[in-house]
C-alpha positions as CSV (number, residue, x, y, z in Angstrom):
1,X,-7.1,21.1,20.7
2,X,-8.6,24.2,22.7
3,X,-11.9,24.4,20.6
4,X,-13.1,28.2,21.5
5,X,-16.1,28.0,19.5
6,X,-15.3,30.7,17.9
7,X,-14.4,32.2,14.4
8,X,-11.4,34.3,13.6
9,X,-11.8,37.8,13.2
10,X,-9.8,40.3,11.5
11,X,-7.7,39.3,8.3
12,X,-7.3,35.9,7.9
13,X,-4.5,34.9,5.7
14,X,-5.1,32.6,2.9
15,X,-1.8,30.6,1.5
16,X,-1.5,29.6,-1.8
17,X,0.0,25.9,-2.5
18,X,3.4,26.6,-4.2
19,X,4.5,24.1,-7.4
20,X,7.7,23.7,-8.2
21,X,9.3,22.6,-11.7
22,X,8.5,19.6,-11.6
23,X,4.6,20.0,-10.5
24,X,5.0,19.0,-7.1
25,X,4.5,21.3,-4.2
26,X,6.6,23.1,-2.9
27,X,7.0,23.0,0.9
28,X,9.8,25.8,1.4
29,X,7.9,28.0,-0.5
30,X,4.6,27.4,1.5
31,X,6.4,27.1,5.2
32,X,7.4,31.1,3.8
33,X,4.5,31.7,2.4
34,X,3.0,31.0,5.9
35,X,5.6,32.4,7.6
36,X,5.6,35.6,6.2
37,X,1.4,35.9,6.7
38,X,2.6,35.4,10.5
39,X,4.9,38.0,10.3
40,X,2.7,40.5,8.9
41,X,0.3,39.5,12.1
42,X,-2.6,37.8,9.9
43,X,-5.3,36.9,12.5
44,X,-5.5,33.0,11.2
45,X,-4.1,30.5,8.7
46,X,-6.7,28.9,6.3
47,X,-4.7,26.2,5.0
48,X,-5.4,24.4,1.3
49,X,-9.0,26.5,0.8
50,X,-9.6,28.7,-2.4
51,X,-6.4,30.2,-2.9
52,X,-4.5,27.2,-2.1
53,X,-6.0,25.8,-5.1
54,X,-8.0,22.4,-2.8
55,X,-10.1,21.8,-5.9
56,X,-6.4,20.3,-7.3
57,X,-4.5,18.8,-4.7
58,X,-5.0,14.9,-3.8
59,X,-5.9,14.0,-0.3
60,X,-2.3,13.1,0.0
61,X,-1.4,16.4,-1.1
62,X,-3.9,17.7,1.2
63,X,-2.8,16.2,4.3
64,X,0.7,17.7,4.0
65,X,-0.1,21.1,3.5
66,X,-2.3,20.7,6.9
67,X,0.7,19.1,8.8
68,X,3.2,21.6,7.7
69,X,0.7,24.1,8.3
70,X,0.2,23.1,11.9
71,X,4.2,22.5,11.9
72,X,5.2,26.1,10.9
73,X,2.1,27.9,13.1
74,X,2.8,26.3,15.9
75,X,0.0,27.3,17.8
76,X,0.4,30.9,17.6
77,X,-2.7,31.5,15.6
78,X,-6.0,29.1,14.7
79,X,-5.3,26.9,11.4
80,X,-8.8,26.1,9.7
81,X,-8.3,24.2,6.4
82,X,-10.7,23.4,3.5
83,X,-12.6,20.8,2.7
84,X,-15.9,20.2,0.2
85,X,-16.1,19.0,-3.3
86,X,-17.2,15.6,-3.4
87,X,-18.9,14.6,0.5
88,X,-17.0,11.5,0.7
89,X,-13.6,13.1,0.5
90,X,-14.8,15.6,2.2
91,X,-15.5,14.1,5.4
92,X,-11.8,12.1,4.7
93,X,-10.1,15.6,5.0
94,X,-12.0,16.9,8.3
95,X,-10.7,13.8,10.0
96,X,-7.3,14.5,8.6
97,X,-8.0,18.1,9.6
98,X,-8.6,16.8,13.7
99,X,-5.7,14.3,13.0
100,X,-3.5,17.0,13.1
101,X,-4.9,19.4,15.6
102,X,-6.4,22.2,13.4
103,X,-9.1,24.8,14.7
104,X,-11.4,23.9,12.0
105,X,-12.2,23.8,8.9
106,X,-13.9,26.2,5.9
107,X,-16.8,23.9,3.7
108,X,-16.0,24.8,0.3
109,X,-19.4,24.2,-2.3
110,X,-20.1,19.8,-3.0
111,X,-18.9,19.2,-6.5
112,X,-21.0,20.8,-9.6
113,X,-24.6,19.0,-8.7
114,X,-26.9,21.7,-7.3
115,X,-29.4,20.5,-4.6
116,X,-32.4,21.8,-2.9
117,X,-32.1,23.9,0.8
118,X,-32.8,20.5,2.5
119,X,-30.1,18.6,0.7
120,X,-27.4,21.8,1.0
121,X,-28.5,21.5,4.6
122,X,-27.8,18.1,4.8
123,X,-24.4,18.4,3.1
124,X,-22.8,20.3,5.7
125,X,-24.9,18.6,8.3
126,X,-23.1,15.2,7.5
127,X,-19.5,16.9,7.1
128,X,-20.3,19.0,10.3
129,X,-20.9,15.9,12.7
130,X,-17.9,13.8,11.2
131,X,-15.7,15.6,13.9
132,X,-15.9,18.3,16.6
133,X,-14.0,20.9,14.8
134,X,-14.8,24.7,14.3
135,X,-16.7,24.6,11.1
136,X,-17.0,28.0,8.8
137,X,-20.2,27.2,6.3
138,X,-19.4,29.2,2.5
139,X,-22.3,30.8,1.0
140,X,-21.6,30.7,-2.6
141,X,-21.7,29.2,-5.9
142,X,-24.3,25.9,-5.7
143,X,-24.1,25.8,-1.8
144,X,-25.9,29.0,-0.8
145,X,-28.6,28.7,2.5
146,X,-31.7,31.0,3.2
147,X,-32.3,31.6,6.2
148,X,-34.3,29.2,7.8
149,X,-31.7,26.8,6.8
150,X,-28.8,28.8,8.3
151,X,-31.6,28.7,11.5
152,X,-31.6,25.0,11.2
153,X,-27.6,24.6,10.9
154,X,-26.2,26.9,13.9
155,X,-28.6,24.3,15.7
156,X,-25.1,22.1,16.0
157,X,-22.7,23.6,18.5
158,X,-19.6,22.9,15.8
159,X,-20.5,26.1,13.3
160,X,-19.1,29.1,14.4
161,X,-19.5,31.1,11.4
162,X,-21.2,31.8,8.0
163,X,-18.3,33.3,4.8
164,X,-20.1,35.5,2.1
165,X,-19.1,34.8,-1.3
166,X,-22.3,35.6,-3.5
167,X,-23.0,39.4,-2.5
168,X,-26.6,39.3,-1.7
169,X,-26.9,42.3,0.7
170,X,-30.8,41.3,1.3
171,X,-29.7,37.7,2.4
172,X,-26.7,38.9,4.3
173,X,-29.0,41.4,5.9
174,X,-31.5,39.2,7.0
175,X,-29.1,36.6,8.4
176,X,-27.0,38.9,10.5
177,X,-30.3,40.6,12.1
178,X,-31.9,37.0,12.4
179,X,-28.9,35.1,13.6
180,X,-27.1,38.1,15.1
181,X,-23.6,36.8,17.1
182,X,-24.3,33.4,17.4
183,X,-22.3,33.4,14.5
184,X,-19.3,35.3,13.4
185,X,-19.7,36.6,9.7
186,X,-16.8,36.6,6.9
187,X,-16.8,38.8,3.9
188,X,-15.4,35.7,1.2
189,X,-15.9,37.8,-1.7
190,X,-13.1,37.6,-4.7
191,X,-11.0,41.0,-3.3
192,X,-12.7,41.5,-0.2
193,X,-11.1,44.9,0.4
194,X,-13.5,45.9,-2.6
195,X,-16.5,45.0,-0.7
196,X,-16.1,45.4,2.7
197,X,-17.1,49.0,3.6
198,X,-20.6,47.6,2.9
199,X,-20.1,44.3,4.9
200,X,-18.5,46.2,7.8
201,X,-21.8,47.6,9.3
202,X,-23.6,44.1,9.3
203,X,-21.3,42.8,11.4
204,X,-18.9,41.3,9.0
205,X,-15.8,42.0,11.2
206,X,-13.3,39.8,8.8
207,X,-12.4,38.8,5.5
208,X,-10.3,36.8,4.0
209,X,-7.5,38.9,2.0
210,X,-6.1,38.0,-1.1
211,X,-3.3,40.4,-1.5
212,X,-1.9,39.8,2.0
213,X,0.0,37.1,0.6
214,X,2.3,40.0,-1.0
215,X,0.8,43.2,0.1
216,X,-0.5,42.6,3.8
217,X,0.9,45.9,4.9
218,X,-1.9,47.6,2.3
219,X,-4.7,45.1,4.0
220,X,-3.8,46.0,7.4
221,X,-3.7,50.0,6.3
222,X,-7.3,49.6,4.9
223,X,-8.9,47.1,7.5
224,X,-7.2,49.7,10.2
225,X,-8.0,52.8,8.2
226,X,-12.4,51.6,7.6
227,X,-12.2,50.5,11.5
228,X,-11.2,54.4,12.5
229,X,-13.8,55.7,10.0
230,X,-10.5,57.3,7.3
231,X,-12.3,57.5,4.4
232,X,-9.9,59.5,2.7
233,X,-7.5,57.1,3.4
234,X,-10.1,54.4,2.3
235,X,-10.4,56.3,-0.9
236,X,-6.5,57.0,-1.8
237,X,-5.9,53.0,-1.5
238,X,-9.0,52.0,-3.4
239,X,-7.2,54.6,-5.9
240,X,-3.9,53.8,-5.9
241,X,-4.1,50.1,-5.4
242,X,-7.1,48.1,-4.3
243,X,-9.2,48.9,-7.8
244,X,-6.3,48.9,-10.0
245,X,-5.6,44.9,-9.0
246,X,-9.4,44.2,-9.1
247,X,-9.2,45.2,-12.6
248,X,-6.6,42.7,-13.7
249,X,-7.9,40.1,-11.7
250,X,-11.3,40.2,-13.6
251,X,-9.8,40.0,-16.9
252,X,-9.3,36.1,-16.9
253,X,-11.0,33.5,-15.3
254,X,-8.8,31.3,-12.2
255,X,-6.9,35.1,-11.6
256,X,-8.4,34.8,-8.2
257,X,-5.7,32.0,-7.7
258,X,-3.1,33.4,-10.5
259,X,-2.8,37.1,-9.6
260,X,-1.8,36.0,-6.0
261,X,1.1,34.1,-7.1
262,X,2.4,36.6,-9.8
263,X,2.5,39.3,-7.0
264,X,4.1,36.9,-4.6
265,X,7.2,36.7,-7.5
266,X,6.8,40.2,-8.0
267,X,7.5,41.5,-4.6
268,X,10.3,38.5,-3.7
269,X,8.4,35.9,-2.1
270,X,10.0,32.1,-3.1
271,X,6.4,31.0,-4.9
272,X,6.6,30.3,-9.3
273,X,3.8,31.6,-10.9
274,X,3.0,27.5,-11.7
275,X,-0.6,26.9,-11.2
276,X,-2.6,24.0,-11.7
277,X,-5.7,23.6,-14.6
278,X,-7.5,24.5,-14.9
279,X,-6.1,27.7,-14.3
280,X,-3.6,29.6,-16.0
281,X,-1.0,31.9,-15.3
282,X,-1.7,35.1,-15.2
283,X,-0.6,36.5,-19.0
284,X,2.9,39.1,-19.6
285,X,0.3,42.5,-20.0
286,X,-1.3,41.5,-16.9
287,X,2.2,40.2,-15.0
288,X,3.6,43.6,-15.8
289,X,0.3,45.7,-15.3
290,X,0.6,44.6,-11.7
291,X,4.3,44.9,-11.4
292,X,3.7,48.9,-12.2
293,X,0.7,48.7,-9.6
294,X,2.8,47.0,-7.0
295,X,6.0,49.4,-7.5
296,X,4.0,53.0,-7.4
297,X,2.1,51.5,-4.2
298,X,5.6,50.3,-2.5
299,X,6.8,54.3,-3.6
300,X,3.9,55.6,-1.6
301,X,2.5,52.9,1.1
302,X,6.5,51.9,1.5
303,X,6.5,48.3,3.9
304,X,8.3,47.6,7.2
305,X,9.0,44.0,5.9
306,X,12.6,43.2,5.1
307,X,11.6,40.3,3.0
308,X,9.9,42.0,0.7
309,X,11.9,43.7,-1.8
């Protein structure tokens, strides 16, 4: 593995982990799933994290996704996957992680038990030095460092950058001034596109994008239109697409996961709307709510992309 010590940047594509009928995964549907993110020119793969629903796959399950991850990518951009949860298993899927080559790896939050800085620190400390991989640290939910401990952690040469899923603006703003570019810095909030014209100025030059698993033509047209300062353009597609989706995904709980793969179906991409508990499908209203959304924004942000129809 070339280990360049540093974090993607851009949009980094997120895959979700496709079931099929029977509740098994479905591994044509992810190879197109990736395929399609590399396609639309996604800056990395984050294999089996958030979207991909890690919080349900088995460590079996797990280390097939990351092989036919690395499989289908090929080297043509950095893989990171995710691990976190329990420490234990965690540790068990960074090894699997170097087993098969990947860049690095994303810590997802340990399982439900909150701890204090020293024993956060700690956590990714002991997951950090189990290999020599990139490791992204995720600030949110029961796993979120201050400062000093983010001061204490970029101490090991392996962390190469620091994903923002809580919002604080007064943290964020005193790690990026403190820490600066020894670390890259992600914008992980749930629809990142919501967020990041406030994330954008503190150096937060990438998010990870839910709706390029159907949509990545509208990512790249608002990444590319806050880059060259298009506000109007900024505003039309907050208008006619970014908000309306936000507002169906915060109707139910586990639509971070759900609304993906109902869009997926929606625009043609080989991925059931099967998810795994404790999340649900996303309900008819909201299926057809975004079906509307999607249509009107194809009519007037129309894609290159043959596969999606």
């Amino acid at each position: 593995m070339t280990n360049n010590r540093k974090a993607p940047t851009g949009i980094l594509g997120f895959p979700v982990t496709p079931f099929n009928e029977s509740g098994n995964i479905d591994e044509k549907g992810l190879t197109r799933n990736i395929t399609f993110l590399l396609e639309e020119g996604l800056e990395a793969i984050f294999v089996s994290c958030g979207a991909g629903e890690y919080h349900a796959l088995s460590t079996k399950e797990f280390e097939s996704t990351v092989e036919l991850a690395m499989s289908v990518v090929d080297g043509k951009v950095p893989v990171y996957t995710g691990v976190g949860g329990n420490i234990t298993e965690a540790i068990e899927r960074a090894e699997i992680s170097a087993k098969y080559g990947a860049e690095g790896y994303l810590i997802l939050p340990p399982y439900l038990i909150e701890g204090e800085q020293q024993g956060v620190l700690d956590y990714y400390k002991t997951i950090i030095n189990s290999t020599d991989l990139n490791a992204i640290v995720y600030n949110r939910a029961n796993a979120v460092l201050q400062l000093d401990a983010v001061k204490k952690l970029v101490e090991l040469p392996q962390v190469v950058g620091l994903k923002d899923g809580i919002g604080n603006m007064d943290l964020n703003i005193e790690l990026t001034t403190a820490i600066g570019n020894r670390l890259s810095w992600l914008n992980g909030m749930p629809m990142a596109e919501v967020t990041h014209p406030a994330y954008l100025p503190l150096g937060f030059d990438s998010y990870s994008s839910a709706i390029s698993n159907y949509i990545p033509h509208i990512s790249r047209m608002f990444y590319n239109a806050l880059l060259d300062d298009n506000k109007q353009l900024v505003r039309d597609l907050y208008q006619d697409v970014i908000l309306p989706i936000n507002r169906i995904r915060k109707q139910r709980k586990g639509y971070a996961v759900a609304l993906i793969k109902a869009g997926m179906e929606i625009v043609g991409l080989p991925v059931s709307t099967s998810v795994r508990p404790p999340v649900t499908p996303v309900e008819k209203d909201h299926y057809q709510q975004l079906e509307q959304i999607l249509k009107k924004a194809f009519e007037k942000y129309p894609a290159n992309n043959k596969a999606v129809i």
